[in-house]
Structures are given as C-alpha cells and as structure tokens.
C-alpha positions as a Markdown table, in Angstrom:
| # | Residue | x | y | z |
|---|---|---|---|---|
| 1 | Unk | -1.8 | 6.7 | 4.4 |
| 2 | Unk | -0.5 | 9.3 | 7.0 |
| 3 | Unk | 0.5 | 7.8 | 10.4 |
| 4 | Unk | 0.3 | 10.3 | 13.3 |
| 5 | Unk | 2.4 | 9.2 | 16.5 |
| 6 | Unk | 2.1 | 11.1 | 20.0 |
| 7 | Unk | 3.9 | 10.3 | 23.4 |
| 8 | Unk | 7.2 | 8.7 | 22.8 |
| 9 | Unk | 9.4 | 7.1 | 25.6 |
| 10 | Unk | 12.8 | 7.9 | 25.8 |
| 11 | Unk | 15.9 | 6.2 | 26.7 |
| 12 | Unk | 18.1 | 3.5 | 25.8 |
| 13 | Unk | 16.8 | -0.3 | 24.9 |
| 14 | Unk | 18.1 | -3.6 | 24.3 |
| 15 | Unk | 17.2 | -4.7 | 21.3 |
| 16 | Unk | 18.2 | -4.7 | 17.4 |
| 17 | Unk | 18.9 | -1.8 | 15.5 |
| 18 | Unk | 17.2 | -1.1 | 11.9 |
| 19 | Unk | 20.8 | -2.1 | 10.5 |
| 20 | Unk | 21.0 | -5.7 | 11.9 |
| 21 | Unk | 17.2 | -6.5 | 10.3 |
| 22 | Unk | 17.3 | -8.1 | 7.5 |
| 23 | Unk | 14.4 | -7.5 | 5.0 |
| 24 | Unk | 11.3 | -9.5 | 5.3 |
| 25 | Unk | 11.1 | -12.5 | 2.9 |
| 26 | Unk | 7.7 | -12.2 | 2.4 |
| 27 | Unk | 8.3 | -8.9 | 0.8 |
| 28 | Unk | 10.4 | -10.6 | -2.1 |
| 29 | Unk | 7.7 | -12.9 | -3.2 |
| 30 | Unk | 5.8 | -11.5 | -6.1 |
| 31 | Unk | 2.0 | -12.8 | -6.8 |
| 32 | Unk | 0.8 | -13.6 | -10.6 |
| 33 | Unk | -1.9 | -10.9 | -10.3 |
| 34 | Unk | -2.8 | -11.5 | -14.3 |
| 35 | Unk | -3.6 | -15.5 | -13.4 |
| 36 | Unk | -5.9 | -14.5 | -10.5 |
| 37 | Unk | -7.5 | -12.1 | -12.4 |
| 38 | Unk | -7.8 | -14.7 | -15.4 |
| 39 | Unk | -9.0 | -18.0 | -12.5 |
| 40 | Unk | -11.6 | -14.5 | -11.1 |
| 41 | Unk | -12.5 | -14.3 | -14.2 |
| 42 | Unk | -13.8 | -17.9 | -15.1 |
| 43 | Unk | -15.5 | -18.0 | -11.8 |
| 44 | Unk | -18.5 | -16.0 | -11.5 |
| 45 | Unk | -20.7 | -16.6 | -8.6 |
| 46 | Unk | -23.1 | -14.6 | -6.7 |
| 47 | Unk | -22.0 | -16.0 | -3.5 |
| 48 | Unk | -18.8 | -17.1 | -2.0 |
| 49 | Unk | -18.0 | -19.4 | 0.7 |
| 50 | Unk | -14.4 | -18.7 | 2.2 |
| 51 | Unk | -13.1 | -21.5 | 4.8 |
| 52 | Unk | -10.3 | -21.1 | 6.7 |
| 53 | Unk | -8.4 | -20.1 | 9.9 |
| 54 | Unk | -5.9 | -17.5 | 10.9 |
| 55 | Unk | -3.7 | -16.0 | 8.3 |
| 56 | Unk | -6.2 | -17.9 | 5.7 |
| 57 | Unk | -8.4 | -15.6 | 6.3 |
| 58 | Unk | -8.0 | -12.7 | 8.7 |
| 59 | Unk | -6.1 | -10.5 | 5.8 |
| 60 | Unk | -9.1 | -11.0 | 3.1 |
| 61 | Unk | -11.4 | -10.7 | 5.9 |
| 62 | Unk | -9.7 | -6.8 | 6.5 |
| 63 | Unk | -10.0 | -6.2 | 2.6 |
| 64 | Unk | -13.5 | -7.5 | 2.8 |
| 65 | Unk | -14.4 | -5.1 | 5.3 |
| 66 | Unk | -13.2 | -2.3 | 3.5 |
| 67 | Unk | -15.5 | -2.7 | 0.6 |
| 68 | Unk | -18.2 | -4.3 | 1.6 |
| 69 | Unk | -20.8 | -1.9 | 0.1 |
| 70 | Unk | -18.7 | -1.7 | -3.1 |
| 71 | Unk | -19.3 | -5.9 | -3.3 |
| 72 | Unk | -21.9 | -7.4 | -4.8 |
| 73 | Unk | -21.1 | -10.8 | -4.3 |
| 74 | Unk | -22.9 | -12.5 | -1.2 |
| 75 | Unk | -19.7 | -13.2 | 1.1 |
| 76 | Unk | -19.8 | -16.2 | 4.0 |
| 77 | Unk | -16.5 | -16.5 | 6.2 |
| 78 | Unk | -16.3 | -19.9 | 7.5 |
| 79 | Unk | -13.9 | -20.2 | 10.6 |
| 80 | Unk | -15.4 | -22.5 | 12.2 |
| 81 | Unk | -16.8 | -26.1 | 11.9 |
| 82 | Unk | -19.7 | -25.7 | 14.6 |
| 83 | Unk | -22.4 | -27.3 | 13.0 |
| 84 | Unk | -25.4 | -24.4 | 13.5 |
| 85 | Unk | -23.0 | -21.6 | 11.8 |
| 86 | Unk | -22.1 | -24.4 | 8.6 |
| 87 | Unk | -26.0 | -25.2 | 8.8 |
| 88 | Unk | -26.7 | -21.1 | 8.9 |
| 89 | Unk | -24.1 | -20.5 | 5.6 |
| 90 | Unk | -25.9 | -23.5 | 3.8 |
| 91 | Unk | -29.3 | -22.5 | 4.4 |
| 92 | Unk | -28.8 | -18.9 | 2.9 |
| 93 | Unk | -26.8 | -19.9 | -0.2 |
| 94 | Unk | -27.2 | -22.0 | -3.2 |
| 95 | Unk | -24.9 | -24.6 | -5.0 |
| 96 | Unk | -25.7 | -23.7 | -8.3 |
| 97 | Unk | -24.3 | -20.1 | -7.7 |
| 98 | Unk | -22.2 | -20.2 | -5.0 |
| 99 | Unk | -18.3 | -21.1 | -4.7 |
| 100 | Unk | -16.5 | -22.9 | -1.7 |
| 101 | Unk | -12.7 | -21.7 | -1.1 |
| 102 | Unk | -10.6 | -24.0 | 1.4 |
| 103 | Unk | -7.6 | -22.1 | 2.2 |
| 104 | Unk | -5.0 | -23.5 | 3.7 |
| 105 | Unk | -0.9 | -23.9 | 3.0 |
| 106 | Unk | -0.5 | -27.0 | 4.6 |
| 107 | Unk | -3.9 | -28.4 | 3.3 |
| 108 | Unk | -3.7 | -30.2 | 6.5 |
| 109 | Unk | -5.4 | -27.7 | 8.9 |
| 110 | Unk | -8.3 | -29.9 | 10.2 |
| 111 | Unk | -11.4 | -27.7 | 10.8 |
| 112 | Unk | -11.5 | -26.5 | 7.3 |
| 113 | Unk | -11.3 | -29.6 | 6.0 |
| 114 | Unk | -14.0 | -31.0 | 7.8 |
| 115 | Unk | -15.9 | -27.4 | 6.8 |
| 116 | Unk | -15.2 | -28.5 | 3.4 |
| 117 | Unk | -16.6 | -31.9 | 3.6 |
| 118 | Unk | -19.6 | -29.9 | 4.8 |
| 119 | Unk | -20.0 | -28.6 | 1.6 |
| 120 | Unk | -18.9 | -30.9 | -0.3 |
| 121 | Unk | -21.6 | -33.8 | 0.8 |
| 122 | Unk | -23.9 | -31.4 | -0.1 |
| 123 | Unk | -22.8 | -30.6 | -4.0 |
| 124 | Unk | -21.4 | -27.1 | -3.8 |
| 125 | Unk | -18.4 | -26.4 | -6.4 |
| 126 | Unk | -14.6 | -25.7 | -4.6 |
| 127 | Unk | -12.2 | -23.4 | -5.6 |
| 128 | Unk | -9.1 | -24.5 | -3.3 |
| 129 | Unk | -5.9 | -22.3 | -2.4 |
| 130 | Unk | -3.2 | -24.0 | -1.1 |
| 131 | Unk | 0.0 | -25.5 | -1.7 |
| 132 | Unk | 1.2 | -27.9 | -4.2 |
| 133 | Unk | 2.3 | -30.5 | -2.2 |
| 134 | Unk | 1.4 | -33.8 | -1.0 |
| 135 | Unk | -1.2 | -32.0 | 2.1 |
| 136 | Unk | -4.5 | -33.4 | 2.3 |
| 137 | Unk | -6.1 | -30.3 | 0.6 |
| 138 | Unk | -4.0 | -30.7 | -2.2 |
| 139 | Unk | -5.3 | -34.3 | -2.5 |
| 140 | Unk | -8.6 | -33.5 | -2.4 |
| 141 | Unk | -8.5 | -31.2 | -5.2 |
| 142 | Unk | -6.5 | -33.8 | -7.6 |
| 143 | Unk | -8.9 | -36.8 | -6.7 |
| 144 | Unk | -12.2 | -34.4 | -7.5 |
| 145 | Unk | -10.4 | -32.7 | -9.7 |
| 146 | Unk | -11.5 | -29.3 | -8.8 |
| 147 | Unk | -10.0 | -25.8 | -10.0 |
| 148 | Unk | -7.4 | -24.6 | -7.5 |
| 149 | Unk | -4.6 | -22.2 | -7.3 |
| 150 | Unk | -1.2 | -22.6 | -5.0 |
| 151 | Unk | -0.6 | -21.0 | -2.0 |
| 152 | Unk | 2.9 | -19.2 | -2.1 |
| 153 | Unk | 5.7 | -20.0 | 0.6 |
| 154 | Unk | 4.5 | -17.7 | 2.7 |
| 155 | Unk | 3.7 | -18.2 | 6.2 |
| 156 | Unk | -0.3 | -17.4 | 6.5 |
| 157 | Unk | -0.2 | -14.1 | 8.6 |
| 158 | Unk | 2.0 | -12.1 | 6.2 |
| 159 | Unk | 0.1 | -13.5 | 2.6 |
| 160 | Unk | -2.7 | -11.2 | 3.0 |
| 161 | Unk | -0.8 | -9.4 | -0.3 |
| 162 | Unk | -0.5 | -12.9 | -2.4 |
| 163 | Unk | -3.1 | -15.3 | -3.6 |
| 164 | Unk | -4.4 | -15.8 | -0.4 |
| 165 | Unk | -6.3 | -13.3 | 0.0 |
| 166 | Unk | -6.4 | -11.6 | -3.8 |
| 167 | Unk | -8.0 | -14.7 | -4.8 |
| 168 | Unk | -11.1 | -14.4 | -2.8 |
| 169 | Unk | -11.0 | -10.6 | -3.2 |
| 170 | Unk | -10.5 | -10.5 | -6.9 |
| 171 | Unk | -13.9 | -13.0 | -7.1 |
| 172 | Unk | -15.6 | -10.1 | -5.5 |
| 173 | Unk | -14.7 | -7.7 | -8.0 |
| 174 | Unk | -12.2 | -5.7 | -5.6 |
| 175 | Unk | -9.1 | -4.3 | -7.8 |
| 176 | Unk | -6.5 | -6.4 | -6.4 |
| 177 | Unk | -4.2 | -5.0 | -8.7 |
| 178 | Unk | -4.1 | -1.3 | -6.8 |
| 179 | Unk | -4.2 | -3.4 | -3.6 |
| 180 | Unk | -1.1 | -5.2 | -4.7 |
| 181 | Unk | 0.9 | -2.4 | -5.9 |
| 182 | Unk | -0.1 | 0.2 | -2.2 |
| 183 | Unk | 1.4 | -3.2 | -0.4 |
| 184 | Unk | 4.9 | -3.1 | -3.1 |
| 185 | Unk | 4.9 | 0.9 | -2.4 |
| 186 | Unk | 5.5 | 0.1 | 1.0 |
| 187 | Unk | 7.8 | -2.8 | 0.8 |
| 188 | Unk | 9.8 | -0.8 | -1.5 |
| 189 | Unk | 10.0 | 2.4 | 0.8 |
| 190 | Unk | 10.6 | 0.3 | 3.9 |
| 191 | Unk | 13.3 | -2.0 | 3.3 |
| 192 | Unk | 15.4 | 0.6 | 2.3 |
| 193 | Unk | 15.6 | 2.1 | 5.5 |
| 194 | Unk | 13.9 | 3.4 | 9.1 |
| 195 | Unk | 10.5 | 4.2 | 8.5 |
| 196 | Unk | 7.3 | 4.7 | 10.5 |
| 197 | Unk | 6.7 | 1.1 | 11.0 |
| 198 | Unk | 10.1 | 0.9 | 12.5 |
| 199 | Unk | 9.6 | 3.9 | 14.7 |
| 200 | Unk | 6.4 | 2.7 | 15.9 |
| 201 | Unk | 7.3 | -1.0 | 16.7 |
| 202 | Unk | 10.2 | 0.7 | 18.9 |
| 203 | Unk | 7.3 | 3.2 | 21.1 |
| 204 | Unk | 5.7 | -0.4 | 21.4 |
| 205 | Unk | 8.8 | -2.2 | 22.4 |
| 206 | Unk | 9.6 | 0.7 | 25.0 |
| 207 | Unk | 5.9 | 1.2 | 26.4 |
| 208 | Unk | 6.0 | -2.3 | 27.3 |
| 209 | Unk | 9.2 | -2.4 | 28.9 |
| 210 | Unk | 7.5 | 0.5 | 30.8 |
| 211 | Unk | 4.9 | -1.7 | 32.0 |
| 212 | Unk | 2.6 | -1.2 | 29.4 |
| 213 | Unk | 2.0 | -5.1 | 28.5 |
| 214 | Unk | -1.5 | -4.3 | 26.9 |
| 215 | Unk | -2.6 | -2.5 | 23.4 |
| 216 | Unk | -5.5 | -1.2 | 23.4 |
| 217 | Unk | -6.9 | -0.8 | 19.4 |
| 218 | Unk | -10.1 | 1.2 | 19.3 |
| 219 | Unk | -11.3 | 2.2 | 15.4 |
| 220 | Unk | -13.1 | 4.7 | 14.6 |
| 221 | Unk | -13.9 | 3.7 | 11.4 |
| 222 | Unk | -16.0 | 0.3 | 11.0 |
| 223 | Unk | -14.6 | -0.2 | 7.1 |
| 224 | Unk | -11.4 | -0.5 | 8.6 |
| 225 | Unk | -12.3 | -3.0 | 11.3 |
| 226 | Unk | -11.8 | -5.8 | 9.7 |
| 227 | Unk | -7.9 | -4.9 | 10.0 |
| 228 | Unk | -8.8 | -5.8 | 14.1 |
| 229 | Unk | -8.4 | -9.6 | 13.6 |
| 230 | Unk | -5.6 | -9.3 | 11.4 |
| 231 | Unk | -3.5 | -7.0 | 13.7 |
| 232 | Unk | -4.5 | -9.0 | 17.0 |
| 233 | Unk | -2.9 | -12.4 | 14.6 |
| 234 | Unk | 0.3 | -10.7 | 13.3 |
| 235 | Unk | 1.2 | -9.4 | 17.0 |
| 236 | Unk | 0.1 | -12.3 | 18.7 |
| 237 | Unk | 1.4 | -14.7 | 16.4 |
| 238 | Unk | 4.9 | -13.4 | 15.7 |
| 239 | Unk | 6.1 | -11.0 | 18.5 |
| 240 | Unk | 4.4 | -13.6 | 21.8 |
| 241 | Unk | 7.5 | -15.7 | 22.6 |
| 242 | Unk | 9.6 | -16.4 | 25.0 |
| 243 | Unk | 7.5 | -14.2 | 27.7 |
| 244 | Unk | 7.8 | -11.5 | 25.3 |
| 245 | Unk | 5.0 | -9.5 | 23.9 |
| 246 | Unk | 2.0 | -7.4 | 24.2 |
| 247 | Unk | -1.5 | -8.5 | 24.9 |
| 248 | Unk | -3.9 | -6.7 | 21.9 |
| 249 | Unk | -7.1 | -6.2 | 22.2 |
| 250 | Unk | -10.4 | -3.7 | 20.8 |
| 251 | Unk | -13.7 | -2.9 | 19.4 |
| 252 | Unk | -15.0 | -0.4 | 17.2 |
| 253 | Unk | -14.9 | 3.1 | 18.4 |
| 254 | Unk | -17.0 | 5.2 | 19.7 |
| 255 | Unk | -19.0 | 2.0 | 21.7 |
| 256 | Unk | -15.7 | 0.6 | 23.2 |
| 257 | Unk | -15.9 | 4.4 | 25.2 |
| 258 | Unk | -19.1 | 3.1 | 26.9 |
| 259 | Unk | -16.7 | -0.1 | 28.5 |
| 260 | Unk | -13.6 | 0.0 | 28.4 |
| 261 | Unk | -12.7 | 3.5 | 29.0 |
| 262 | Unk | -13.2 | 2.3 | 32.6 |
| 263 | Unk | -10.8 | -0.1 | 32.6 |
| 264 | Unk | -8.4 | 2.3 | 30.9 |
| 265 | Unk | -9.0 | 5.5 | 33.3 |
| 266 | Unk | -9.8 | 3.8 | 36.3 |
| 267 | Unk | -8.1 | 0.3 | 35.8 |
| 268 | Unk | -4.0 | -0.7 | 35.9 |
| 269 | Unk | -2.0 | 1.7 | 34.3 |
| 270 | Unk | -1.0 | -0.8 | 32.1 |
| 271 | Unk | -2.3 | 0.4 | 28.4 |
| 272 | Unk | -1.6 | 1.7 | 25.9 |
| 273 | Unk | -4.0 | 2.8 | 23.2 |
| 274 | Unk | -3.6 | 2.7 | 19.2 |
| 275 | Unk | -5.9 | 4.5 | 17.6 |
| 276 | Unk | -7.1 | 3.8 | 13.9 |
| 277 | Unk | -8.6 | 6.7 | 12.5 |
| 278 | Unk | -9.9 | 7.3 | 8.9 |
| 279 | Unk | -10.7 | 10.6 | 7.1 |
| 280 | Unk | -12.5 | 8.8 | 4.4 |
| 281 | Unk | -16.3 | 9.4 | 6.2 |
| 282 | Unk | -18.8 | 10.4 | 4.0 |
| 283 | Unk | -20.3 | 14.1 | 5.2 |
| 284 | Unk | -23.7 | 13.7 | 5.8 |
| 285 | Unk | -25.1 | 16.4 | 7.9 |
| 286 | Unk | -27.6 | 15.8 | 11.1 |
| 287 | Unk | -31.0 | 17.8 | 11.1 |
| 288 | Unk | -32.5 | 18.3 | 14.3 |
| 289 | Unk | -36.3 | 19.2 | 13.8 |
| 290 | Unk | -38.2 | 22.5 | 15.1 |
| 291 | Unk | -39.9 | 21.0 | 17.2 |
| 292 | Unk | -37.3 | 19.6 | 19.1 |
| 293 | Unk | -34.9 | 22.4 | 19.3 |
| 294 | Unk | -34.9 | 23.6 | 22.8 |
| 295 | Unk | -35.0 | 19.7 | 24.2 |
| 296 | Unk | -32.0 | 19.9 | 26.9 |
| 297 | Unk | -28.8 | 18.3 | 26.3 |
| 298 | Unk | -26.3 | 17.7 | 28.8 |
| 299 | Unk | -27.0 | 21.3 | 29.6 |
| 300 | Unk | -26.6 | 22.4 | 26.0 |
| 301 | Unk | -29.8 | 22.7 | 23.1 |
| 302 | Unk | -30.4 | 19.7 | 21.4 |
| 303 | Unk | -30.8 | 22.0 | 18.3 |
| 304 | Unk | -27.4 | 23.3 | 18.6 |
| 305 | Unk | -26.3 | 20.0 | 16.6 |
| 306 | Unk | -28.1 | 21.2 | 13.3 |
| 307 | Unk | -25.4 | 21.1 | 10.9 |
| 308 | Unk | -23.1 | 19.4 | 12.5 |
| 309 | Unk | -21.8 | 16.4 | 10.3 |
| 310 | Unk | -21.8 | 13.1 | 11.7 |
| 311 | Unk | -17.7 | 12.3 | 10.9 |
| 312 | Unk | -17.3 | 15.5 | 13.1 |
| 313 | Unk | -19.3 | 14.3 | 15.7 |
| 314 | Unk | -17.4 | 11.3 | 15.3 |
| 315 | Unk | -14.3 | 12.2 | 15.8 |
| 316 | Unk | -15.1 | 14.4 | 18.4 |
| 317 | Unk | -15.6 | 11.4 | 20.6 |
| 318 | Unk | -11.8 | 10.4 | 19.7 |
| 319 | Unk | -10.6 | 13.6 | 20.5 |
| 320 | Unk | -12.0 | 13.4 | 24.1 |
| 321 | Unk | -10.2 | 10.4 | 24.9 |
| 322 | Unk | -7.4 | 11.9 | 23.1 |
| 323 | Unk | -8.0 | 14.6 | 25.6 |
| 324 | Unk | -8.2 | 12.8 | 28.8 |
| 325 | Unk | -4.9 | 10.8 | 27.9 |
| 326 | Unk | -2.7 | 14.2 | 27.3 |
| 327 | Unk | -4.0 | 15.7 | 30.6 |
| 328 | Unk | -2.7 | 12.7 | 32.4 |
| 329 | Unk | 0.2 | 12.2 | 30.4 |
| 330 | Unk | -0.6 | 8.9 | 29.3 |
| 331 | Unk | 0.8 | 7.4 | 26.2 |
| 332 | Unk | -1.2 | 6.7 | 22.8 |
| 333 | Unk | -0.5 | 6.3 | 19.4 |
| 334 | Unk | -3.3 | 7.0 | 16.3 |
| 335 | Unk | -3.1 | 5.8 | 13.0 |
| 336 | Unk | -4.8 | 7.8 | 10.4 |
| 337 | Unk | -5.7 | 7.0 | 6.9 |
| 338 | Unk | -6.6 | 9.6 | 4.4 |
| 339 | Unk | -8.5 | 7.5 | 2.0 |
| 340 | Unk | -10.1 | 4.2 | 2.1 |
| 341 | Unk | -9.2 | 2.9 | -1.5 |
| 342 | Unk | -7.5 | 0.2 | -2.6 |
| 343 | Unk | -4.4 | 1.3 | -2.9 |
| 344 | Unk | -4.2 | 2.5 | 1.0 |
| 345 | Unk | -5.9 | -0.4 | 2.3 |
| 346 | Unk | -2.9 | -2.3 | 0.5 |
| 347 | Unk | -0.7 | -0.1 | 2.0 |
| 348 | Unk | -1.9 | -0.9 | 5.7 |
| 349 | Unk | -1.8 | -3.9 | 5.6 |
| 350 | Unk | 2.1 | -4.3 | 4.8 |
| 351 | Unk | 2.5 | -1.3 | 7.2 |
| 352 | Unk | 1.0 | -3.6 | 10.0 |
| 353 | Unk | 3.0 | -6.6 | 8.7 |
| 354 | Unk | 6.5 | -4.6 | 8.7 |
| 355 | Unk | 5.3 | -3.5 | 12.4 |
| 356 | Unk | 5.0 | -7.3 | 13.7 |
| 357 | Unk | 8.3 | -8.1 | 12.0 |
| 358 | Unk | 9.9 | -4.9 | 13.5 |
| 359 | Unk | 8.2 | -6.0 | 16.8 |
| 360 | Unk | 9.8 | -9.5 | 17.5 |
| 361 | Unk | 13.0 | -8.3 | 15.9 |
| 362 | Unk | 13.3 | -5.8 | 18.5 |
| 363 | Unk | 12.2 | -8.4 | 21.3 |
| 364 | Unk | 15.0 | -11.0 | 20.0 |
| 365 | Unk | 12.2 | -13.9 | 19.0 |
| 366 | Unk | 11.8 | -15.1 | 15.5 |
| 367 | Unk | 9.1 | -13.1 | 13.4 |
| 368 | Unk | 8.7 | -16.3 | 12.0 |
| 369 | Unk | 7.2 | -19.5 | 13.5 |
| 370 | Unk | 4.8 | -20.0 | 15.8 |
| 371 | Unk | 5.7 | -23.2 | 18.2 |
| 372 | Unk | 2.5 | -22.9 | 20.5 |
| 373 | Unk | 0.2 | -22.9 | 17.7 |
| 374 | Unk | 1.3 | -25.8 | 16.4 |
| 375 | Unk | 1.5 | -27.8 | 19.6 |
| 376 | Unk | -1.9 | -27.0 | 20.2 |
| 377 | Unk | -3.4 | -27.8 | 16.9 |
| 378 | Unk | -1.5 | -31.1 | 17.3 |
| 379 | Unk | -3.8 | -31.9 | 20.5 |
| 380 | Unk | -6.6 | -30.6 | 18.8 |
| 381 | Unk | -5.9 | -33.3 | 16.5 |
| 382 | Unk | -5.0 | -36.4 | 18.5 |
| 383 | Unk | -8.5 | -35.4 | 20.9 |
| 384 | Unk | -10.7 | -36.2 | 18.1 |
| 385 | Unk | -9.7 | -39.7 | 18.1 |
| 386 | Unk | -9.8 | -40.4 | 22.2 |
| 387 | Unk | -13.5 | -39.6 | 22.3 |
C-alpha cells in the first residue's frame, strides 16, 4: 500500500506530538487465527447471515467488499431489525445451509438481538461472537447451547483485525491469515515511530483548524468501498468530541462527480477531499464499432476511445478533479493502493485505525469511548417500553 499526500498546511498547532502518544492497545492484542480457522472449518454453509451494528460489522463489511467475486458463500448483512429487510434475508436463504452470526461485545446491543430472535423462531443455526461474560448474548448461546467464539477486549471499531471480523471472513473462505499479518506489518512499522498515518491525521487536524470541518471521501475503486462505512465509524466515533472533529462523508467515484462536485466547486469552501484510489483494475480495453466511429463527442470522435482501457478512463475522471483542485489551490489528499489482496486490504485497515487514533490524540479527546453513543442507545432502549 503506497499513500500519496498533496497540499499540506503549514504552521504551528496545538496538539500532541508523536512522542507523547502512547501505542494503541488494540495493536497488542493478538487473535488465535489457528482456532478461527479450525471453528471456519467445522462450519460450512453456503450462506451466511451476519447481525450486527457499528464496529460489529463495518470492518468485515470492508473485507467483504474486497472479495466479493473471490466468495462463494451467499453473504446477508443484517444491520437492522426493520421487519421487510429480516423478511427479504429469510426469504432468499435456507436454514438447512445457512449460518446466523450475532456479533456483539457487550451481547447487550438490542437490535441484533431482536434480529436474532428473528432467526431464531424460525430454526436457523447461530454461530455467536461475543464476549464471555454475563451479556445477554452470552446467555443465549449457553441456554441453546450454540457454538460461539469470544469477542476480544477490544472496543468494536478497532477489531476489524481480531475475531470480529476474521470469523465471518474466514467462513467465506477469505485468507484471514495474510489479512492478519498486512494489519501486524503495520502495527509493527507504526508504533515505532512517525509514519504516514501520523502525517496524515496532522494535514487533517490542520485543514480543519483552517476551516475545513468536512472530508470529503470519493473512491474510485468499488472493491474498496466497503472501507467508506468503516472510515466514516472510526472518525466519527473516536475523534467527534468535545466540539472537535470532522464531518465525513462520500460515495463511489466517478458518480459522486455528477453531485457533489457542485457542492465542492461552487459550495462553502469548507472541504477537503480524500481520495481512495486503487491500481489493482483489471485492463480490459473499450472497442468502439465502425460504424459508430465518426459519432461526435464533446467535439472529439467517439472512435478516438478505441483502445483506451477502462481503469485509464477511470482514473482520468480522478485526475480532472485532481486538476480543478491544484488550479485553485485547494487542498486534497489521495490514498492509493497498489494491489487489492489480502495482505494490503489488512494493511488499510490498521492504517485507517492508526489515523482515528492519531486524529483524537491530536485534538486532546480520548480515542477511546464514545459517551453520545451510549446515551443514545440507552433511550433507544428505555422507548421501547413507553409505547
């Protein structure tokens, strides 16, 4: 994985240096790769039901993303509890070769269990992840006696390289051993000193004390979009406190040109874009027939495409807005990665981990909780029983 970085702010900035940050504790923890290999391996199911919200499922979500055409197994994320999607999921799969996962840490996160009952009244088998403790999850799984494996001490965001998500991914035949050890290549690089993460989190930090309070994430790559969710989560989620933090938000690239280019040209001056670029495209070539050659194009021949590859064509869309953003001196960032394999998507995703943690360190709030989200699921809770 390269990362690219253009348009940096100068000047001094409150905030920590890379000295005072201590190294993230969810780089220390270790997953049993053999045993989730073994559980994947007494498992087999042609489709598989995965429940849960947030860091439960956002970081397997980007994995299965990835490699979705590499899968074979028929994958349903469940993140929700609305009664037409649940209906949807059970209408298209089968009990007798499908598996329900429940992820949760607490095993007290509400609309996955009731997502769970879902399944449950109607027969499928459960595969649980979560923590051994006395949560409600965990209960479940002892009282129905259903195969399970435990959730590390991890908060949910920055598991995506523990059983969280390897379990689901390793039941869809994805090498979560080569994921694992891209994610320990970079813990092991970055905690040993400054390193791109770190560099980038400070442009961030000083684009938004330069007024740029929004990130703007196109990619130009739809394996990698599943990384969108997880990336919105881990800056949200850790570096949004105290009236600090960005807003992120994105869509795939080149459609997001068609919109929001608009509000980024002719809008507030308050974005900044971060690019995610991938040279991994397959080169397939376009063919323009002979009988359509001379049809104008913008002024051009349409049959002056011939040959052209579609990644080219692809990233010349990026490069325009990459383009229009130098000639107004705007700032932007791209990330580019070479190769969309295992190892790199493992190294991505503790790149963009290390960057949230870098983030909130910078901004003085704790990477680590997550107050409003808990207040609000607390609500969430206590409504259900004043209707």
């Amino acid at each position: 994985m390269t990362l690219e970085l253009k348009t940096e702010y100068t000047g001094q900035l409150k905030g920590k240096e890379f000295s005072e940050v201590d190294n993230p504790t969810f780089s220390q923890i270790e997953p049993d790769v053999g045993h989730i290999k073994e559980k994947a391996s007494k498992h087999d199911c042609e489709s598989l039901i995965v429940i849960g919200n947030g860091g439960s499922i956002t970081s397997f979500r980007a994995l299965y993303y990835a490699f979705i055409d590499h899968i074979d197994v028929d994958v349903h994320l469940v993140t929700t509890q609305e009664p037409d999607y649940l209906n949807r999921v059970a209408s298209n799969t089968d009990p007798e070769d499908t598996i329900v996962m429940p992820i949760s840490k607490s095993g007290q996160t509400t609309s996955v269990l009731e997502s769970l009952l879902f399944f449950m009244e109607r027969d499928y088998p459960v595969f649980a992840v979560t923590s051994d403790n006395n949560g409600t999850l965990r209960e479940i799984v002892r009282r129905k006696e259903y195969d399970w494996i435990e959730h590390k001490d991890i908060g949910g965001r920055f598991s995506g390289l523990t059983e969280t998500a390897l379990m689901p991914a390793a039941l869809c035949g994805i090498d979560v051993e080569e994921v694992r050890k891209g994610g320990e290549e970079i813990y092991g690089k970055f905690n040993s000193g400054p390193n791109p993460a770190w560099k980038l989190a400070k442009i961030v930090y000083s684009a938004e004390r330069h007024g740029f309070d929004q990130i703007l994430t196109p990619f130009y790559t739809t394996r990698m979009f599943g990384f969108y969710p997880l990336t919105v989560q881990l800056m949200h989620e850790t570096v949004c406190k105290k009236g600090e933090g960005q807003t992120v938000f994105g869509d795939l690239g080149p459609e997001y040109q068609h919109h929001t280019n608009q509000r980024l040209f002719g809008g507030a001056k308050d974005i900044m874009p971060l690019f995610f670029t991938s040279k991994a495209h397959e080169n397939e070539k376009l063919e323009v027939p002979k009988q359509l050659e001379d049809i104008d194009l913008r002024g051009r021949k349409l049959g002056e495409l011939h040959g052209e590859t579609y990644s080219s064509a692809l990233e010349s869309e990026f490069k325009g807005v990459e383009k229009a953003l130098e000639e107004e001196e705007r700032p932007f960032t791209v990330l580019s990665v070479q190769s969309v394999d295992y190892r790199s998507m493992g190294k991505l995703m503790a790149f963009l981990q290390y960057l949230a943690v870098y983030s909130a360190e910078l901004r003085g709030v704790d990477p680590y909780s997550q107050p409003d989200v808990e207040m609000s699921k607390e609500k969430g809770f206590e409504r259900r029983f004043d209707l």
